[in-house]
C-alpha positions in Angstrom: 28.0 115.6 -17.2 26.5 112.4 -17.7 26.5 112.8 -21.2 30.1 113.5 -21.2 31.2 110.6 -19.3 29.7 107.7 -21.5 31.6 109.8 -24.2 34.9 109.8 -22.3 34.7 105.8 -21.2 33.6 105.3 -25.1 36.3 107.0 -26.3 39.0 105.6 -23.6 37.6 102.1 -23.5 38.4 101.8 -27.3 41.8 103.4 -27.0 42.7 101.0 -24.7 41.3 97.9 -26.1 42.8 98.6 -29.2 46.2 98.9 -27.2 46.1 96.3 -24.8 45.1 93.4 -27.9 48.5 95.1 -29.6 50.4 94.4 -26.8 49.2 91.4 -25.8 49.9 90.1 -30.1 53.3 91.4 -29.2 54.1 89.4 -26.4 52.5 86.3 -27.4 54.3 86.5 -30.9 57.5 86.9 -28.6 56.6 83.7 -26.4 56.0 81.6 -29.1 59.3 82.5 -30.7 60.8 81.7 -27.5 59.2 78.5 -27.1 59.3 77.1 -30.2 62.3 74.9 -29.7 60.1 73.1 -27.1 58.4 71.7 -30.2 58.8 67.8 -30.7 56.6 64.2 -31.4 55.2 65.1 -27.7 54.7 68.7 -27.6 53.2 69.6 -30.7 53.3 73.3 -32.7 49.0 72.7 -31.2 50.4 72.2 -28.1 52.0 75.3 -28.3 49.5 77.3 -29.6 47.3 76.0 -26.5 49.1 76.7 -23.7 50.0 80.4 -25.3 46.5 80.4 -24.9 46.8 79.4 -20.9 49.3 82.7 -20.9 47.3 85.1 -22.7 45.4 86.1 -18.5 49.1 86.0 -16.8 49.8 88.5 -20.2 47.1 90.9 -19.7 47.1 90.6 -15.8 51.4 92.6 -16.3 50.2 95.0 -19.3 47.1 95.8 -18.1 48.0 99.2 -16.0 50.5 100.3 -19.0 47.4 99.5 -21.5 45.1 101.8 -19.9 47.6 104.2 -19.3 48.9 104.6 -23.0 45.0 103.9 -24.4 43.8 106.7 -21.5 46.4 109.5 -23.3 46.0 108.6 -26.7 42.3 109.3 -25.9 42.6 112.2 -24.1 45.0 113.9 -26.5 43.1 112.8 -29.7 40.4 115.1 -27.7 42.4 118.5 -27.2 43.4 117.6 -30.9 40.0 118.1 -32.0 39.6 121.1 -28.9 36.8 119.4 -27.2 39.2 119.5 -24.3 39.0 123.3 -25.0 35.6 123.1 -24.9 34.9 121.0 -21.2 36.5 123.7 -19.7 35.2 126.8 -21.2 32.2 125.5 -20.6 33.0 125.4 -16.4 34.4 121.8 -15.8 37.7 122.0 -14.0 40.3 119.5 -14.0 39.6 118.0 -11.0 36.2 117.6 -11.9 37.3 116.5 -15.1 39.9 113.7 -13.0 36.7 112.7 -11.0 34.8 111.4 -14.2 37.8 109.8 -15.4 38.0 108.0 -11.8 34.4 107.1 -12.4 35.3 105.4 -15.9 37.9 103.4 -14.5 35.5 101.6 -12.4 34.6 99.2 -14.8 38.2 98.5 -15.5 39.0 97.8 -11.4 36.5 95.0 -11.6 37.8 93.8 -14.5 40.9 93.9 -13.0 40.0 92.0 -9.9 37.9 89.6 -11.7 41.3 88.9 -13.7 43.6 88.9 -10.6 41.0 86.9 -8.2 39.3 84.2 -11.0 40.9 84.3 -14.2 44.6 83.9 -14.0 44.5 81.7 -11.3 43.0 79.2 -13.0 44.5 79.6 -16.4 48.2 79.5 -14.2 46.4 76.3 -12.8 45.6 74.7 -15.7 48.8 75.7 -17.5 50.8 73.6 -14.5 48.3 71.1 -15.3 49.2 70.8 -18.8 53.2 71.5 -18.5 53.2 68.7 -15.9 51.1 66.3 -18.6 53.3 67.1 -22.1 56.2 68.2 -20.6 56.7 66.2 -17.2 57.0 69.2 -15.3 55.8 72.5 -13.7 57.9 76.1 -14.2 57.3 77.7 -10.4 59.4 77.0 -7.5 61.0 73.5 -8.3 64.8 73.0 -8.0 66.7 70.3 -9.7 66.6 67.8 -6.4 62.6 68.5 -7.1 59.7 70.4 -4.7 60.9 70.5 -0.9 58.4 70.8 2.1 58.6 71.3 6.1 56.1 70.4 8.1 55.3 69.5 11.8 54.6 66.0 12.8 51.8 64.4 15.6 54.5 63.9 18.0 56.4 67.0 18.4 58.8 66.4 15.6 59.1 67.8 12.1 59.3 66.1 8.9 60.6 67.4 5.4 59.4 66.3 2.1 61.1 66.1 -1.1 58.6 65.3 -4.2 60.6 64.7 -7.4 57.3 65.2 -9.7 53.9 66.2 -9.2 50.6 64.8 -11.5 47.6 66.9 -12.6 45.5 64.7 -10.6 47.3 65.7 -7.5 49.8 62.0 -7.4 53.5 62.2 -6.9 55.9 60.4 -7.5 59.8 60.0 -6.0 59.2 60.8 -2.6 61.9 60.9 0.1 60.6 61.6 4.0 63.1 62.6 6.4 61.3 62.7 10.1 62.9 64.1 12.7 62.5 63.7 16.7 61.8 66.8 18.9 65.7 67.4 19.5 66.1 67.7 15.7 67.6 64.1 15.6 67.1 61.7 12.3 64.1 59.2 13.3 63.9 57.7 9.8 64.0 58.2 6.3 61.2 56.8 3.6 61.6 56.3 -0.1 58.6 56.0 -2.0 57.9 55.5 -5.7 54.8 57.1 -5.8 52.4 58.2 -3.9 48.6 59.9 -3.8 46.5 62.7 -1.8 43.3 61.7 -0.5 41.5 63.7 2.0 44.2 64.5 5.2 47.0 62.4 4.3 49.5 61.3 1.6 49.2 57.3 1.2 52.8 56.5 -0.2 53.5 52.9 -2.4 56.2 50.6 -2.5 58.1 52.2 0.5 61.5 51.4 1.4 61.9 53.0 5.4 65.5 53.1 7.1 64.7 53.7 11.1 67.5 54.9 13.1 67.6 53.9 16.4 67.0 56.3 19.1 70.3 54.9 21.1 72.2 55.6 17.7 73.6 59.1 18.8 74.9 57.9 22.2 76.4 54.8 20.3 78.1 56.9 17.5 79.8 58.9 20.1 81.5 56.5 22.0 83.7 56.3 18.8 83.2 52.2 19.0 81.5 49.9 17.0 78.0 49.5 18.0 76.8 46.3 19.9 73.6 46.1 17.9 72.7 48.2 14.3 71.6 51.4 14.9 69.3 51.1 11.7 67.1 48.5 9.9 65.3 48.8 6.7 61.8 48.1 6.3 59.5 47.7 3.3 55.9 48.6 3.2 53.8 48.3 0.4 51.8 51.2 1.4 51.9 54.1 3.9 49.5 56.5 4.8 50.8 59.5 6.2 48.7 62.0 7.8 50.1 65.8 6.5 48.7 69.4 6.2 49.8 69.3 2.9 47.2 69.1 -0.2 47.1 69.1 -3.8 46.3 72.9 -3.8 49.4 73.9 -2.1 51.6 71.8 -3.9 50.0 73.6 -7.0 50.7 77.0 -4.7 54.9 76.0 -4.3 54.4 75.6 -8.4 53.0 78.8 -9.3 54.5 82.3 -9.2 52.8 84.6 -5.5 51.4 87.3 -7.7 49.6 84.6 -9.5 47.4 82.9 -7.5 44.4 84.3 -5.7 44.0 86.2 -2.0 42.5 83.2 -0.5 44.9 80.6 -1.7 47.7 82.8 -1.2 46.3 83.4 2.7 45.9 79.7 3.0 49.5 79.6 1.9 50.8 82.0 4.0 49.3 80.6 7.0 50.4 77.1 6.1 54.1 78.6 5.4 53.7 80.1 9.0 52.8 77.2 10.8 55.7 75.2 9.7 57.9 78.1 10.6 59.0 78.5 6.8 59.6 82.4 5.2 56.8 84.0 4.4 58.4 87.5 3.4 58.0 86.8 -0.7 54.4 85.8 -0.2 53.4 88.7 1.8 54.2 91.0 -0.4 52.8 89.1 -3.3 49.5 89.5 -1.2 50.0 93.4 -0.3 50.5 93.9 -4.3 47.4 91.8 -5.0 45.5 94.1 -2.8 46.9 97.1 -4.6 47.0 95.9 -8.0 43.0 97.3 -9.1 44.0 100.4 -7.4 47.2 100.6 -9.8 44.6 101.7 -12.7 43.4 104.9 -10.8 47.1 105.4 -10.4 47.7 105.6 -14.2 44.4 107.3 -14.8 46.0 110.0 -12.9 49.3 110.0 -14.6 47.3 110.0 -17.7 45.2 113.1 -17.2 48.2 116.0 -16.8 50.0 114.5 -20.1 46.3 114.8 -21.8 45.9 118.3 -20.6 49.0 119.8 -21.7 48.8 122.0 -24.3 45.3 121.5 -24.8 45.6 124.1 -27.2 48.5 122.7 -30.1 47.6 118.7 -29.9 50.8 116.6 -30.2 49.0 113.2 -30.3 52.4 111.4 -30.8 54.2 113.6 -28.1 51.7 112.9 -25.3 51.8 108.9 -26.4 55.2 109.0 -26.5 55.3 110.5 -22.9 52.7 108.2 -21.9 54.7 105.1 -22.8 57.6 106.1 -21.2 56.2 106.7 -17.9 54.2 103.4 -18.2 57.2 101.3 -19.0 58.9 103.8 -16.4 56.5 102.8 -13.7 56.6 99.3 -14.6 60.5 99.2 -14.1 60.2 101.2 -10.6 57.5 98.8 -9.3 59.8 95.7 -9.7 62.5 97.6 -9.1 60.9 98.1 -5.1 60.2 94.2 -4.8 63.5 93.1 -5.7 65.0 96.2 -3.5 62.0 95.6 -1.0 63.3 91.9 -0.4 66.6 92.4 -0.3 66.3 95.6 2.7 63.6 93.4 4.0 61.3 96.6 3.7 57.8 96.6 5.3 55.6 94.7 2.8 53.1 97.5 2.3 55.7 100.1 1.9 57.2 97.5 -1.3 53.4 97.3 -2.3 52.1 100.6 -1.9 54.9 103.2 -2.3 55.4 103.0 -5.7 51.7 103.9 -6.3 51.5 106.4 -3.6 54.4 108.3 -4.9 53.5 108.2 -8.7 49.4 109.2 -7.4 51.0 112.0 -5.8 53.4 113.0 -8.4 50.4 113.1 -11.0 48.0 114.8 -8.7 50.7 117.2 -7.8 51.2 118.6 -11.5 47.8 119.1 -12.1 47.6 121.3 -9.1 50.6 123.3 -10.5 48.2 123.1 -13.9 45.0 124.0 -12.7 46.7 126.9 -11.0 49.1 127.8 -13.5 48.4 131.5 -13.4 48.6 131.6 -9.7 52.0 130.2 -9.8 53.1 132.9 -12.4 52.2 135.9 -10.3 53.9 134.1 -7.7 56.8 133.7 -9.4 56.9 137.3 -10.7 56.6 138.7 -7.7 59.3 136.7 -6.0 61.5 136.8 -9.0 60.2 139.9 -11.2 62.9 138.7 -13.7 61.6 135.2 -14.1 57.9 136.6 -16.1 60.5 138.8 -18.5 60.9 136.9 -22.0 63.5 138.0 -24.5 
């Protein structure tokens, strides 16, 4: 059995290397297309070419599953092509037994797929912001056109929210506007700062221009008179250091896309988006799906075996490919399909992560029940229906 598993991972580690590199040529050849009108005296066609480079992890980290799914049929079929299918299970291996040693092959690809998930596209995502935010002046990720907005609880009891208009690759900012609120949600101040820089535990802002409101100004403003004394003043400050839980890392976190970052930065994040009573609902799930994503592969191992097994006998390469693609892209479709449905029912976030997988792994494993015990399910049939074994 040994024997015939280093020629099964031989045979489907080349079928699917060979697909996932002309998948990944596809879509790279697509982005580039798409990004070419980005091209100009800053961002050069180089340019271009390098941070296509940054993508190529975010790339394989989406086609991955479908890669080894197609590359796992195309090498299973080509093998009841040539009937050494036939000759597994003639010789006593079952299919289940035969699902086991493909399980066992996919091992190496589950690592490979956490070591991609967990290291890799991290921190080619990372340095991808790093470089978008150098050539282009910004970041693709959670930005809106006012810029990056944080909440956050302040020393005294208050809260303060943050807008950053742009962030640098060596963790500066610049166009800052604070808002600090008291305890009873009332306006204490608001801070404009041109720039400003993390170091350690706080954010030490430059040439800032702070407007304090008055804690009287409430009471003042509803007594529908004009005010004895200002209820403001403006202050200037050539520096100001403020201490805040945020950091460089999770201002790179608001930047890049949940499924992208890694378990531990997006726990951090989580628990950072908790404390400041923000929503955490998109990141959960991003984290259930990171835990599930290596399992995904034994998922589409599964699918892969029934479509290699039928008709062991007549081949039809390009049938069971065809079939394989279909429920690859199929899967693909459903699985984002349950996010976007997931969020908007406000589902459990293991049943958006893990349902889709569940329900294909039982689908697959279900049909080759029914085909390992094909003749079982015939007599059946016959004797419920003895018109249903009858042919023409």
């Amino acid at each position: 059995m040994r024997t015939t598993r280093r020629y099964l991972a031989q045979e489907i580690y080349r079928s699917s290397s060979v697909v996932l590199i002309a998948l990944l040529g596809l879509f790279t050849l697509f982005a580039l297309i798409e990004e070419l009108d980005k091209v100009g005296t800053r961002f050069t066609l180089l340019n271009l070419f390098y941070m296509q480079a940054l993508a190529v992890p975010a790339y394989l980290y989406d086609l991955l599953p479908i890669g080894v799914l197609i590359g796992a049929v195309l090498a299973l079929a080509g093998l009841a092509q040539r009937n050494e299918l036939v000759i597994l299970r003639v010789s006593g291996v079952s299919g289940f037994k035969l699902l086991a040693t493909l399980w066992l092959v996919t091992i190496p690809w589950v690592i490979g797929a956490f070591v991609l998930s967990e290291v890799v596209t991290p921190a080619a995502e990372l340095k991808a912001s790093e470089v978008s935010l150098q050539l282009l002046g910004r970041a693709e990720g959670g930005r809106m056109s006012s810029g990056y907005w944080f909440k956050e609880a302040d020393a005294d009891g208050g809260t303060r929210i943050i807008n950053i208009s742009g962030l640098g690759a060596d963790g500066s900012v610049s166009g800052v506007i604070l808002y600090e609120f008291r305890a009873g949600q009332e306006l204490a101040s608001m801070s404009q700062a041109a720039r400003g820089q993390f170091t350690g535990d706080s954010l030490r802002l430059h040439d800032v221009t702070q407007t304090i409101v008055d804690e009287k100004s409430v009471a003042a403003l509803a007594d529908a008179r004009p005010p004895s004394e200002p209820v403001t003043r403006i202050e200037k400050h050539a520096e100001r250091v403020l201490p805040t839980t945020l950091t460089p890392d999770r201002l790179i976190a608001r930047v890049l896309t949940p499924e992208r970052m890694s378990i531990l930065d997006l726990t951090d994040y989580i628990g950072y988006l908790s404390e400041n009573n923000l929503q955490t609902d998109r990141q959960v799930v991003a984290l259930w799906r990171k835990v599930a994503y290596p399992f995904t592969l034994f998922v589409m191992m599964t699918i892969a075996a029934p479509i290699a097994f039928m008709q062991t006998r007549r081949g039809g390469v390009g049938t069971k490919v065809f079939i394989g693609i279909l429920l690859g892209v199929g899967f693909f479709m459903i699985n984002q399909l349950a996010l976007n449905v997931g969020m908007l029912s406000q589902w459990a976030p293991w049943v958006t992560a893990l349902v889709p997988n569940v329900g294909a792994l039982t689908l697959a494993f279900g049909i080759l029940v029914l085909m390992e015990n094909q003749h079982g399910v015939r007599r059946f049939l016959q004797a419920r229906w003895p018109w249903s074994g009858k042919t023409a």
